[in-house]
C-alpha positions as CSV (number, residue, x, y, z in Angstrom):
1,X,102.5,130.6,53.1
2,X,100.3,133.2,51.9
3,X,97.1,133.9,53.1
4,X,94.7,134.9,51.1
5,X,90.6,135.4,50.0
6,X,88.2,135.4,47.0
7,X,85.0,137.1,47.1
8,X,82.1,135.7,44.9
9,X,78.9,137.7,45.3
10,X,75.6,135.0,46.5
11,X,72.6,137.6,47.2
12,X,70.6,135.9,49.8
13,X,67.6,138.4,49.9
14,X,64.4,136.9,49.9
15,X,62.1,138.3,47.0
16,X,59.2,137.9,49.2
17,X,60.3,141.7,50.3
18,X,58.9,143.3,47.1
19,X,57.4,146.9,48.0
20,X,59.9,147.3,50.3
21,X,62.5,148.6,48.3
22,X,64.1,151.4,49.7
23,X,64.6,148.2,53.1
24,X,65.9,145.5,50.3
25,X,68.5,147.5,48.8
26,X,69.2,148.5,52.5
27,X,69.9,144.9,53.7
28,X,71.4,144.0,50.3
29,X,74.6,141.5,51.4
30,X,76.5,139.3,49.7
31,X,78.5,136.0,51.1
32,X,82.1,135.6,50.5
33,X,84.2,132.7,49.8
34,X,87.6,132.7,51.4
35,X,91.1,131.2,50.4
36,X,93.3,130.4,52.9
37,X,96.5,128.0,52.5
38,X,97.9,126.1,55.2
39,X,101.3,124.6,55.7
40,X,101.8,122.1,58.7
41,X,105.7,122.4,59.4
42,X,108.3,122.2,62.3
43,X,109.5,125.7,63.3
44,X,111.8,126.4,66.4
45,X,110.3,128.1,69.0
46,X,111.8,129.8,72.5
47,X,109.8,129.3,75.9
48,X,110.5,129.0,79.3
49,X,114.5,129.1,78.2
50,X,114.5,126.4,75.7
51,X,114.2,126.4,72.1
52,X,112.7,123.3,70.1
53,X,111.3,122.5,67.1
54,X,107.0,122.7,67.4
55,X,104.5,121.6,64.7
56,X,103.1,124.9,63.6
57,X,100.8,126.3,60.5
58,X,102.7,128.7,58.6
59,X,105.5,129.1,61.2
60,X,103.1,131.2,63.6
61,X,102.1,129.9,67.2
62,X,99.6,130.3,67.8
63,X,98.1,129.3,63.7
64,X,96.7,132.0,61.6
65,X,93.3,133.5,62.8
66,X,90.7,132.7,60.5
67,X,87.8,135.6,59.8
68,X,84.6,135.2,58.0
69,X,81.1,136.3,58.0
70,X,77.8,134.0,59.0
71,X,77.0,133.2,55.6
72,X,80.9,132.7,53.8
73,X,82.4,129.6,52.9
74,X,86.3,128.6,53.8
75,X,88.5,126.8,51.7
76,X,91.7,125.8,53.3
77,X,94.0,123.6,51.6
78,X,96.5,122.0,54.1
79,X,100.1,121.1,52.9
80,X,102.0,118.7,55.2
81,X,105.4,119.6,55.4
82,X,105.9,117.7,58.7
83,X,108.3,115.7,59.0
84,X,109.7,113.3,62.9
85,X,112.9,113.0,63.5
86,X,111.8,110.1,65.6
87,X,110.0,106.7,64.5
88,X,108.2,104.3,66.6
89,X,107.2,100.2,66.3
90,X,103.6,99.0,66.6
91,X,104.2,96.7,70.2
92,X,101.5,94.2,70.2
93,X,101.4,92.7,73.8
94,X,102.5,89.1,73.3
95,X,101.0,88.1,77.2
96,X,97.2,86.9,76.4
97,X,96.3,88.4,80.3
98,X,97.1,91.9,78.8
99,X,94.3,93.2,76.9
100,X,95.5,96.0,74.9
101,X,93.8,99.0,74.6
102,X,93.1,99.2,70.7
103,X,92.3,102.9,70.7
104,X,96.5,103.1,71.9
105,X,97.6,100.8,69.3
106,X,95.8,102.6,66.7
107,X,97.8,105.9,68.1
108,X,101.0,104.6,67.9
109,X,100.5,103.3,63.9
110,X,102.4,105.9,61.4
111,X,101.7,108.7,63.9
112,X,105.8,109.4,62.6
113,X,104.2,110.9,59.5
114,X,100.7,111.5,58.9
115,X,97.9,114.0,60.3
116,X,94.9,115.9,59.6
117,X,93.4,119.1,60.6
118,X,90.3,119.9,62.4
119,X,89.3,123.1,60.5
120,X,86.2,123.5,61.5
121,X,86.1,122.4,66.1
122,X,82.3,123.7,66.3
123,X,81.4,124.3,62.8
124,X,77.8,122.2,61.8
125,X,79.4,121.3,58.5
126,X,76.2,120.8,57.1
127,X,76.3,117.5,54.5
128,X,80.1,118.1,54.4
129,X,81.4,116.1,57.1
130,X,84.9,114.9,55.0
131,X,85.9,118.8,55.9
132,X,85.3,117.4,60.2
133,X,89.2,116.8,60.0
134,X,89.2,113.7,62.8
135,X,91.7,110.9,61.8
136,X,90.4,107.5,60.9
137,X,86.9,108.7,61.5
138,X,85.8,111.3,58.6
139,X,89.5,110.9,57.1
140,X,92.3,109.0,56.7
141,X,95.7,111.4,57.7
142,X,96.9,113.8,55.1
143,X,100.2,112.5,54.2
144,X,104.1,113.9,54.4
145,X,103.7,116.1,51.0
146,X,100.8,115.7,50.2
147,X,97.7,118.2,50.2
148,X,93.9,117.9,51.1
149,X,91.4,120.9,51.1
150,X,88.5,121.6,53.2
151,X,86.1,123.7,52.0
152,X,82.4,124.4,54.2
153,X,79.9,127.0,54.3
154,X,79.6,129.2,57.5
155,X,75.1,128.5,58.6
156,X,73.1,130.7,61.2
157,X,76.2,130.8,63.4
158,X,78.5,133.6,64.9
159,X,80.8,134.1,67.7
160,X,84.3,132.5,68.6
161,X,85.0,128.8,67.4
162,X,88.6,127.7,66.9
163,X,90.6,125.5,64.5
164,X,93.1,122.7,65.5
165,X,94.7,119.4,64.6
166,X,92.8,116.3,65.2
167,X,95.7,113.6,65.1
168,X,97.0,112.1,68.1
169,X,98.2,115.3,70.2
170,X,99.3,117.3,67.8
171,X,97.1,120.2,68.7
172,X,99.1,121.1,71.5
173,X,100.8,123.6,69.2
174,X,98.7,123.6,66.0
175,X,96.0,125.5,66.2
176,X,94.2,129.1,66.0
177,X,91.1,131.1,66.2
178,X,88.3,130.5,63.9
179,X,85.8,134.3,64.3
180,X,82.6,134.5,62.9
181,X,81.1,138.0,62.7
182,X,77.2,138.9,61.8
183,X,76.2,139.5,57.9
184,X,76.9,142.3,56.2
185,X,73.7,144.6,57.6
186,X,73.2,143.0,60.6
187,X,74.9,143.7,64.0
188,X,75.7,142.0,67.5
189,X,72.8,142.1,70.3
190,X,75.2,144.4,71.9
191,X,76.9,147.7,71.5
192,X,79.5,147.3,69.1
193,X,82.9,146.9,70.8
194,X,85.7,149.1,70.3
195,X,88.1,146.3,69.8
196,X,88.0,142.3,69.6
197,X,90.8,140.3,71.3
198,X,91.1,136.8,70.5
199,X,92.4,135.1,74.4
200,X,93.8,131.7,73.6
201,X,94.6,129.7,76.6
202,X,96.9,127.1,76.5
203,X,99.6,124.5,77.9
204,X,103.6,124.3,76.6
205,X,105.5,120.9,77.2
206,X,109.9,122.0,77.3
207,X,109.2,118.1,76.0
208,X,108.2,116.9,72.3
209,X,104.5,116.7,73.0
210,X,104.4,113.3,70.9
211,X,107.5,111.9,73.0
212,X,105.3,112.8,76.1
213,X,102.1,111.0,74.5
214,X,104.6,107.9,73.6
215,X,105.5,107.8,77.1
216,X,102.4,107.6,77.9
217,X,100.8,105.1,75.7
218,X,104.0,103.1,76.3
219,X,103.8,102.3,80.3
220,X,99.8,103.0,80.3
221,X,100.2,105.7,83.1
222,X,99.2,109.7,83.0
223,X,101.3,111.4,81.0
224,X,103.5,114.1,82.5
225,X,101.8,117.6,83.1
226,X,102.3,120.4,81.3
227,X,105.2,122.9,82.2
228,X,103.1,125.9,81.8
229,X,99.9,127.2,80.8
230,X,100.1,130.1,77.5
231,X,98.3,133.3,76.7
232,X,98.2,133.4,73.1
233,X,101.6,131.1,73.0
234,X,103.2,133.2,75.6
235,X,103.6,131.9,79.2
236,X,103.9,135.1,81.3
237,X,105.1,137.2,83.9
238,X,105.2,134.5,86.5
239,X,107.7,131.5,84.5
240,X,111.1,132.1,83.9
241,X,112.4,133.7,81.0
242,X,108.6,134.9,79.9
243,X,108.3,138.5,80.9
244,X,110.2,139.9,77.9
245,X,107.4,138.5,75.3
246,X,104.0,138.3,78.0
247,X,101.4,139.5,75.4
248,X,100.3,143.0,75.9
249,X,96.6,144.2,75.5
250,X,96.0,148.0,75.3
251,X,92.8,150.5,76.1
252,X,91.7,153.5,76.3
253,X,90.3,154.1,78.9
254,X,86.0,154.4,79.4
255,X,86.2,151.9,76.0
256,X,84.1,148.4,76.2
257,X,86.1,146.0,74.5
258,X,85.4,142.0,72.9
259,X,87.7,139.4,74.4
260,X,87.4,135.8,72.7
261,X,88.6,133.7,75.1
262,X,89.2,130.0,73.4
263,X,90.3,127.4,75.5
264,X,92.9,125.2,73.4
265,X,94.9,123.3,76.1
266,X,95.6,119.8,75.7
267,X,94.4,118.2,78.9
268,X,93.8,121.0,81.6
269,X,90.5,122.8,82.2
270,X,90.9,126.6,82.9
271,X,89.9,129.5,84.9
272,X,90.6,132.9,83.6
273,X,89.7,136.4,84.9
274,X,91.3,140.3,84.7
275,X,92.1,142.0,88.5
276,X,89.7,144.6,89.1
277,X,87.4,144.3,86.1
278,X,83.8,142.2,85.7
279,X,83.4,140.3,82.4
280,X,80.0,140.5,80.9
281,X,79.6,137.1,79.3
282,X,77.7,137.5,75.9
283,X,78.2,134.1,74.0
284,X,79.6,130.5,74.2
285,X,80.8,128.7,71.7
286,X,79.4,130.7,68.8
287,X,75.8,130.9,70.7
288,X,74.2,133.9,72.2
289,X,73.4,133.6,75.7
290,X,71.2,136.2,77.7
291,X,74.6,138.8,79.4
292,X,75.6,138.1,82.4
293,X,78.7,139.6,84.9
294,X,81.0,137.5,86.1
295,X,84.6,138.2,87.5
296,X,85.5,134.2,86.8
297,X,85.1,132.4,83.9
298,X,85.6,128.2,83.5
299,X,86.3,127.0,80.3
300,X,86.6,123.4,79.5
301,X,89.4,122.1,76.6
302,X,87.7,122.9,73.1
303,X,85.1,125.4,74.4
304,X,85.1,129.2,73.7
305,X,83.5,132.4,76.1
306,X,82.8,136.1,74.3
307,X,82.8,138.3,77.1
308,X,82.7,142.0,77.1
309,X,85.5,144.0,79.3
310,X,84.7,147.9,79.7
311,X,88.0,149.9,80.7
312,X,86.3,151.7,83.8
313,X,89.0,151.2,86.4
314,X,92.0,153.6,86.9
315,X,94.5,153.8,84.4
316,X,97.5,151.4,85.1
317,X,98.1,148.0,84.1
318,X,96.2,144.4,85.0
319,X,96.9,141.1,84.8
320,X,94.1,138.8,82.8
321,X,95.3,135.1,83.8
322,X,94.3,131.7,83.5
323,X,94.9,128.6,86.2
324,X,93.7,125.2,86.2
325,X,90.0,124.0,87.4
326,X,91.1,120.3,88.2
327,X,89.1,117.8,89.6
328,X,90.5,114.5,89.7
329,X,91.7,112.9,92.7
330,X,95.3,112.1,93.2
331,X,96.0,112.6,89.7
332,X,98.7,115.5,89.4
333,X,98.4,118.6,87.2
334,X,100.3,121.8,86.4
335,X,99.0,124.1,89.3
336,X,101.0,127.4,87.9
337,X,99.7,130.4,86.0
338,X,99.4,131.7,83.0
339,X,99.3,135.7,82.7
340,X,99.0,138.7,79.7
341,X,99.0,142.4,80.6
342,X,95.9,145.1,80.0
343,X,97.5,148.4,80.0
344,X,95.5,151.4,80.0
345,X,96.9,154.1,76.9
346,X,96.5,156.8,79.7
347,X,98.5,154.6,82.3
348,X,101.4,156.8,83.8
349,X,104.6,156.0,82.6
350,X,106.6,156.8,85.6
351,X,105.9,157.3,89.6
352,X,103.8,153.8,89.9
353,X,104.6,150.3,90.6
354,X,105.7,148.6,87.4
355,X,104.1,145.4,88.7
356,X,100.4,144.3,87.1
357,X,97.4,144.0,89.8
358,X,96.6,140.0,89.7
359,X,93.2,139.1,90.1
360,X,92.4,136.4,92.9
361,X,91.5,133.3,91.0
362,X,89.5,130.0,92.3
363,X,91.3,127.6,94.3
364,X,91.7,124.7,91.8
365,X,89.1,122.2,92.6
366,X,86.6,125.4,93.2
367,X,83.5,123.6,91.9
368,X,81.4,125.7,93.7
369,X,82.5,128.9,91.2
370,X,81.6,126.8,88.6
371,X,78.3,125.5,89.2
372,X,77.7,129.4,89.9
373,X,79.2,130.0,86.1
374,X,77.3,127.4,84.0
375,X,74.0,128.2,85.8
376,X,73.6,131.7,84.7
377,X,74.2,130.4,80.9
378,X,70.8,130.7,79.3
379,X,69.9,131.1,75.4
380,X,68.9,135.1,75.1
381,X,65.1,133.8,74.0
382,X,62.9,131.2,74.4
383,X,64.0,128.3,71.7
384,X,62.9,125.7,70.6
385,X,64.0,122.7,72.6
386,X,63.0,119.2,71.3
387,X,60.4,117.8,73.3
388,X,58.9,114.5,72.1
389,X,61.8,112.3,72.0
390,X,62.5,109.8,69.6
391,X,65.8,108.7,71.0
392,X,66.5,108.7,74.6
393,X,70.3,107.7,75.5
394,X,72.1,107.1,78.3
395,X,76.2,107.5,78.2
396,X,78.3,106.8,81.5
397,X,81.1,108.8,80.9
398,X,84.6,108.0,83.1
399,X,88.0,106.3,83.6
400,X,88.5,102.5,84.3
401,X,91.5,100.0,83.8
402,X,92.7,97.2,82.0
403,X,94.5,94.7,84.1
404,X,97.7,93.4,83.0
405,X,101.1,92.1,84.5
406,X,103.6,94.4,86.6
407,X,105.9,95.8,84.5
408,X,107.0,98.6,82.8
409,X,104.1,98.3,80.3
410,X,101.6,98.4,83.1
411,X,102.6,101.5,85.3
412,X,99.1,102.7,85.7
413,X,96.7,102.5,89.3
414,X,98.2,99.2,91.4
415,X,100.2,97.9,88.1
416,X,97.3,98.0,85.7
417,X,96.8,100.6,82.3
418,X,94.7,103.4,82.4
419,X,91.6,103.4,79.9
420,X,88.4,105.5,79.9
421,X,84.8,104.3,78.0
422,X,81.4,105.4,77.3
423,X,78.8,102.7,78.5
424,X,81.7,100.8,79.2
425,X,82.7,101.0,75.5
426,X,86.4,102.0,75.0
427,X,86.3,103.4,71.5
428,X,89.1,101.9,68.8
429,X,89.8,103.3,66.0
430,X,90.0,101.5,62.5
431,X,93.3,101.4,61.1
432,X,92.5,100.8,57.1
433,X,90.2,103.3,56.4
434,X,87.5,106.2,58.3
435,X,84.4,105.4,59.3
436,X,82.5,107.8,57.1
437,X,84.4,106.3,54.4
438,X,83.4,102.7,54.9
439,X,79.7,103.9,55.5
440,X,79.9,105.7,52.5
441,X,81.5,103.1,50.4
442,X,79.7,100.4,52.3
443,X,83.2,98.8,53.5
444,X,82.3,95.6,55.7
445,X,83.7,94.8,58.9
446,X,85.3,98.2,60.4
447,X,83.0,98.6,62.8
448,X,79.2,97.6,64.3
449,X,75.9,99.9,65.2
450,X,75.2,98.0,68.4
451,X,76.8,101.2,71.0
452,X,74.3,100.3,73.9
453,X,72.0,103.0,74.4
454,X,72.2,103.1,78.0
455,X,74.9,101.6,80.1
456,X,75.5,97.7,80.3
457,X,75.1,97.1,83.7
458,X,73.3,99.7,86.0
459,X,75.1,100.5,89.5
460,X,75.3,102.9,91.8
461,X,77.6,105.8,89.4
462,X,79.0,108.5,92.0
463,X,79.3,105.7,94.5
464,X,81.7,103.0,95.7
465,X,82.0,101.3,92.3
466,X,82.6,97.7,92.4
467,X,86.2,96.9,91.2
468,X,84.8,94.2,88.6
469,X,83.1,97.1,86.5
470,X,86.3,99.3,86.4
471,X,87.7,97.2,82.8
472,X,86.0,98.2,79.7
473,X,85.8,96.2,76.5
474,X,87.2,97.4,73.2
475,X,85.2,98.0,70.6
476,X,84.6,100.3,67.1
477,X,80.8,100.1,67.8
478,X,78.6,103.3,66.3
479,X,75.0,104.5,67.7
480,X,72.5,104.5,64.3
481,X,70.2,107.8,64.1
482,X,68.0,108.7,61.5
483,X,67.6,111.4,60.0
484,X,65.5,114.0,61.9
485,X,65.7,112.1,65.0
486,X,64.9,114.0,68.3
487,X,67.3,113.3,70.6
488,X,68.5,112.8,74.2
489,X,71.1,112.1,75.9
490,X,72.4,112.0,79.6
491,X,75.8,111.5,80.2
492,X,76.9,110.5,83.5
493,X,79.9,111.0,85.0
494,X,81.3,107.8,86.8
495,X,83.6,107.2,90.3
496,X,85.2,104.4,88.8
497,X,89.0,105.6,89.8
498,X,87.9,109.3,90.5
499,X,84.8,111.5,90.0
500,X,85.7,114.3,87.2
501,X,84.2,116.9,85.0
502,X,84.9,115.6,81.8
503,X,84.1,118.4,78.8
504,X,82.5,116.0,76.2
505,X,82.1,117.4,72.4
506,X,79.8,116.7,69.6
507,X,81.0,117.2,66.3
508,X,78.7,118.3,63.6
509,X,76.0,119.3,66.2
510,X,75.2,121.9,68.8
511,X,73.0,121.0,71.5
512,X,70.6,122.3,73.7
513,X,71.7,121.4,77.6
514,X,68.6,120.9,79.2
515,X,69.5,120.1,82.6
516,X,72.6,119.6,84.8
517,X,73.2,118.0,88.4
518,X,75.3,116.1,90.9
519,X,75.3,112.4,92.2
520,X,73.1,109.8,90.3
521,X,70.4,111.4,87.5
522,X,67.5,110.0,88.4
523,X,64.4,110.4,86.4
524,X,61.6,110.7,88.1
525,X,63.0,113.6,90.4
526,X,65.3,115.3,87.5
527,X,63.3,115.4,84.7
528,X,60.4,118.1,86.3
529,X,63.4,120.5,86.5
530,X,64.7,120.8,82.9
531,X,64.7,124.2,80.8
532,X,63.1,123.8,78.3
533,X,62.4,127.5,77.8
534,X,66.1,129.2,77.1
535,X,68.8,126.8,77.8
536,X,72.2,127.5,76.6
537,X,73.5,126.0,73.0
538,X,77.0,124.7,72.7
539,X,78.8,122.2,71.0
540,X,81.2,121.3,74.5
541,X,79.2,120.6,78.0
542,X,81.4,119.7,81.1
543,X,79.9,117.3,82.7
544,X,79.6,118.3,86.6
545,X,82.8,116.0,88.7
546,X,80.4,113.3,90.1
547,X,77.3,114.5,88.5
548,X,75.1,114.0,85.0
549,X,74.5,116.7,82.1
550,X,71.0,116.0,79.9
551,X,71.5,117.7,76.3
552,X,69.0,117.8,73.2
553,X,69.3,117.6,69.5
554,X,68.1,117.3,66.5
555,X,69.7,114.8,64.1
556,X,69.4,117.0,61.2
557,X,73.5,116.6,59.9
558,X,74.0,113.2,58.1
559,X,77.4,112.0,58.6
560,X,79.9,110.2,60.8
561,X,80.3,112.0,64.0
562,X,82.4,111.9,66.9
563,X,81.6,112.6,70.2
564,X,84.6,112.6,72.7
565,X,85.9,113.9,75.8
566,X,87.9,116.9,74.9
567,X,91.2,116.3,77.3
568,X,93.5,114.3,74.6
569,X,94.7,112.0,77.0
570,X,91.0,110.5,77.9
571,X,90.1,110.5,74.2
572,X,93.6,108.6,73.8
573,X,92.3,106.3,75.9
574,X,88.8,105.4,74.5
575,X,86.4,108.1,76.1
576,X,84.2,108.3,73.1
577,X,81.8,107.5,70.9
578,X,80.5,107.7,67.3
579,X,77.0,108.6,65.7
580,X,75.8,107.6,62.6
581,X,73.3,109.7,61.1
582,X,71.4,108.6,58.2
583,X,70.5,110.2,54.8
584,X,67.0,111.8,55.0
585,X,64.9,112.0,51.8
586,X,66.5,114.0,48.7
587,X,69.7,115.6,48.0
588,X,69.4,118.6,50.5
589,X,69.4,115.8,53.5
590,X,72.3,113.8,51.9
591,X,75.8,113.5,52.5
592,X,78.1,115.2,49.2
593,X,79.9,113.0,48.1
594,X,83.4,112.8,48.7
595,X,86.1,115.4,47.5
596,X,88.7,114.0,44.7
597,X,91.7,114.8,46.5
598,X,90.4,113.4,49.8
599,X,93.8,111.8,51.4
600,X,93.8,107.6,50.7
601,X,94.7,105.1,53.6
C-alpha cells in the first residue's frame, strides 16, 4: 500500500516572546500531521533456505519505518488482509484438578483471524489510549477485512521507539521502527550525525510462529527457541544460506554516525556490539541520557539504545552482531548469532581478507556486563523525580506452575503447566470486550480493582521458595490510580522455578528508575541509595535476574494500561498487570472518547 503524509501547519510559538522578533520568526515551526496506510497480509519470505508465508505490513520485513517530528501527529489506518490457513478449537480442560490458565484460553479464542496493532510501543498517548493497540485491553482485534485507524499526537519526546503487533505472537514478523527527530529549529544535544541507521534485532522461527505458540499453549511447556536471531530481517554471515542478503552498512571514513538499535525479538534478550569500534550511548527509549562509551550494549525485548559510532578505525569491513543475554536456568535458548557488515567506502577492494572482524561478545549469562551497562544510564540533568509518594506498590515479578495430571496437556516442570504472575496474580484476559471499553462504557463484571498492592504472602524472594507458593490464581483484577497520583513501584524478581531478568513495560507511561539491586529489596537499607537527582527515563526496565528495580511516576495519562513482561511467552502466560487511571478534573485530564470506527467484539 501506499505510504503517504499531510502537512497541516499548528504554530506552537508562545506570544509571550513579543520584542523578540527577529528570535520568533527564527524559531517559527510548524507540526505536521502524517498519513500512513497499513495492510496486515501474508507474504512469502526466504531465510535460512526455506520459504514461508510471514504476516507482514505492506509486504516488507521488517514493516515500514515510521518518521515524524516531536510535535506531529500519525494517523495510520490498518487494513487486515490476514488470513490462517489453519483453525484451532477452544479445549476447555474437562479434569476439575487442572486449573486452566485463563490468560491461554483467552489466546487460543479466534486467534485464526483477528489482530491489532501496537502503533505506538513507548508513545505516552496522551488521553488517546484506544490508539495503545493491545487486544482485549484498549481494543477488541481488528477483524479479517476490516479497518481501524489510530491516530495520536507525538508530546516532549524524541529518539527511537518502535511499532509492532500486540495480538498473541504475531509481532514476531510484524513490526518496524517508529523515529522521532527534534522540532523544526531545534537540534540533538549532540553533533549532528552524518547518517542514522535504524538496527533492528530480531529472532526467525523456519516454523509458523502461531503453530509454535499453539504448541505451546497446547502441552503448557516452553515453546521451541528461535532458529536464528535477524539484523533488520536478515540472519547473517554465520547461518546457512544468509551471506548473500546480510545487510550492509557503509561509511566514510572519520564520519560519526546514529545507529538506532531497537530490540524487537519475541522472547530472547540481546547483546549487540561492532569489532573494533566504542558506541557512545546517547538515549534510551526516546530519553536522553548523559553519553556514555560502551563496546556492549544489552537490550531487553521492546526496548530501544541511540548510540553514536564514529568511523575512526582502518578502512575494511566489521561485523556489528547481536547474541542472547539469557538468564534462566535450565531453560534452553537459541545461543547462535546474528551479524550485518560495516564497510568502510575507502575499504580496499582487493589484497585483504574478505572476512569481517567479529567483535568478542559476552558469554550469555554475562550479568556482570550488564549491571556495568544499566548503571552508567543517567538522565543528562537533574529531573524532577516524584518524591512524596501517594502510592507505594509492591509487584513480585516471576514464573510458577499450575498443577495438573501427566499428560500430554501437562508437559511442563515434573508434569505440571508453566504460568508466570505478578503478586501471585496471573493476568486473564476478557474475552467479550477490552478493558478500557468496559470502564468506559461502565460494562459490569469483566474484571475487579482489588490487584494487591504488594504481594500476598511475604517470603523470602531470591531464596529457596517453598513449593506451595509456586501456583498462581487467575484473575482479571486492575490496580485503581487517580489522577495525578505519585507513584511507586518495586518489582521483584522471584526464584520460584528460576531467577530471571524479566524486561517489564508500562504502556502509556515512562518512568523514572530510581534504584536497582540484587537479592531481597529491603527498605530500610535500599531506600538511602536511590537517585533521585538524574536517573534514567524509559518505558522498559529489566529487572536484575534475582534482584528488584524501584521506578517512579506520575499518573498524569487517564486510561487502561498494561504493564507486562515484554518476552511473549511470559506475557502468554499471565506476567502482567493492568492500571486504571482515573479522569482528573476537566476535559484536558479526560479520556477522548472513543473513535467511530473503533473494531466491535
Amino acid at each position: 500500500m501506499e505510504v503517504y503524509s499531510k502537512h497541516s501547519v499548528k504554530p506552537w510559538c508562545n506570544a509571550l516572546f513579543l520584542g523578540l522578533t527577529l528570535a520568533f520568526m527564527a524559531s517559527l515551526a510548524s507540526a505536521e500531521t502524517h498519513y500512513h496506510e497499513f495492510d496486515v497480509q501474508a507474504t512469502p519470505v526466504k531465510r535460512l533456505c526455506k520459504t514461508r508465508n510471514i504476516i507482514t505490513v505492506n509486504g516488507q520485513f521488517p514493516g515500514p519505518t515510521l518518521e515524524v517530528r516531536n510535535g506531529d501527529t500519525l494517523v495510520i489506518k490498518v487494513l487486515n488482509s490476514a488470513r490462517y490457513n489453519v483453525t484451532i478449537h477452544c479445549a476447555i480442560f474437562s479434569d476439575p484438578k487442572i486449573q486452566l490458565n485463563m490468560t491461554l484460553q483467552s489466546v487460543l479464542v479466534d486467534w485464526k483471524s483477528n489482530m491489532s496493532i501496537s502503533i505506538r510501543h513507548g508513545i505516552r498517548q496522551m488521553r488517546t489510549p484506544w490508539a495503545d493497540g493491545p487486544s482485549y485491553v484498549t481494543q477488541c482485534p481488528i477483524q479479517p477485512g476490516a479497518t481501524y485507524t489510530y491516530q495520536f499526537k507525538i508530546e516532549n519526546q524524541e529518539g527511537t521507539l518502535w511499532w509492532h503487533a500486540h495480538t498473541r505472537w504475531l509481532r514476531a514478523t510484524v513490526y518496524g521502527a517508529l523515529i522521532i527527530h527534534p522540532k523544526l529549529g531545534s537540534s540533538y544535544p549532540f553533533p549532528v550525525p552524518k547518517q542514522e541507521l535504524p538496527i533492528i534485532l530480531g529472532e526467525w522461527w523456519n516454523r509458523n510462529i502461531i503453530d509454535v505458540m499453539r504448541q505451546a499453549v497446547f502441552t503448557g511447556a516452553a515453546p521451541n527457541v528461535s532458529d536464528a536471531y535477524t539484523i533488520n530481517g536478515q540472519p547473517g554471515d554465520l547461518y546457512g544460506c544468509s551471506s548473500k542478503d546480510t545487510a550492509k552498512f557503509y561509511v566514510a571514513s572519520g564520519e560519526t554516525i546514529l545507529l538506532r538499535v531497537i530490540n524487537a525479538a519475541l522472547n530472547q534478550e540481546l547483546f549487540f556490539s561492532v569489532a573494533n569500534h566504542k558506541l557512545t550511548v546517547v538515549g534510551a527509549d526516546a530519553a536522553y541520557n548523559k553519553p556514555f562509551t560502551t563496546g556492549i550494549i544489552m537490550l531487553g525485548p521492546g526496548q530501544t539504545t541511540n548510540v553514536l559510532l564514529t568511523a575512526d578505525q582502518s578502512p575494511g569491513r566489521y561485523y556489528m552482531a547481536a547474541s542472547p543475554y539469557h538468564t534462566a536456568q535450565n531453560a534452553a535458548f537459541d545461543n547462535t548469532t546474528t551479524t550485518a557488515i560495516l564497510e568502510y567506502k575507502s575499504a580496499p577492494r582487493s589484497g585483504f581478507s574478505s572476512k569481517p572482524t567479529l567483535p568478542r561478545l559476552p558469554a550469555y549469562n554475562d550479568t556482570a556486563t550488564v549491571t556495568a551497562f544499566t548503571n552508567q544510564l543517567k538522565s543528562p540533568s537533574r529531573v524532577n523525580v516524584p518524591t512524596e509518594i501517594d502510592e507505594n506498590l509492591f509487584f513480585t515479578v516471576g514464573l510458577g506452575v499450575v498443577n495438573c495430571n501427566p499428560g500430554p496437556r501437562c508437559q511442563g516442570p515434573n508434569n505440571t503447566r508453566f504460568a508466570a504472575s505478578m503478586n501471585n496474580i496471573s493476568f486473564v484476559l476478557p474475552r467479550r470486550t477490552s478493558l478500557l471499553q468496559a470502564y468506559y462504557q461502565n460494562i459490569p463484571g469483566v474484571y475487579t480493582t482489588d490487584f494487591p498492592p504488594v504481594p500476598p504472602r511475604q517470603f523470602d524472594y531470591t531464596g529457596n521458595v517453598s513449593r506451595a507458593l509456586w501456583q498462581p490464581i487467575f484473575k482479571t483484577k486492575l490496580y485503581k490510580l487517580k489522577y495525578g497520583s505519585k507513584v511507586q513501584i518495586v518489582l521483584q524478581d522471584t526464584a520460584i522455578i528460576s531467577t530471571e531478568d524479566h524486561p517489564i513495560h508500562l504502556h502509556g507511561y515512562h518512568f523514572y528508575i530510581v534504584g536497582q539491586g540484587f537479592g531481597n529489596f529491603n527498605p530500610g537499607r535500599d531506600a538511602s541509595k536511590f537517585n533521585l537527582i538524574d536517573p534514567p527515563q524509559r518505558n522498559t526496565i529489566n529487572v536484575p535476574v534475582g534482584g528488584w528495580s524501584v521506578i517512579r511516576f506520575v499518573a498524569d495519562n487517564p486510561g487502561v494500561w498494561l504493564m507486562h513482561c515484554h518476552i511473549d511467552s511470559h506475557l502468554t502466560w499471565g506476567l502482567a498487570m493492568n492500571f486504571l487511571v482515573e479522569n482528573g478534573v476537566g476535559e484536558s485530564q479526560s479520556i477522548e472518547p472513543p473513535p467511530a470506527d473503533l473494531p466491535p467484539c
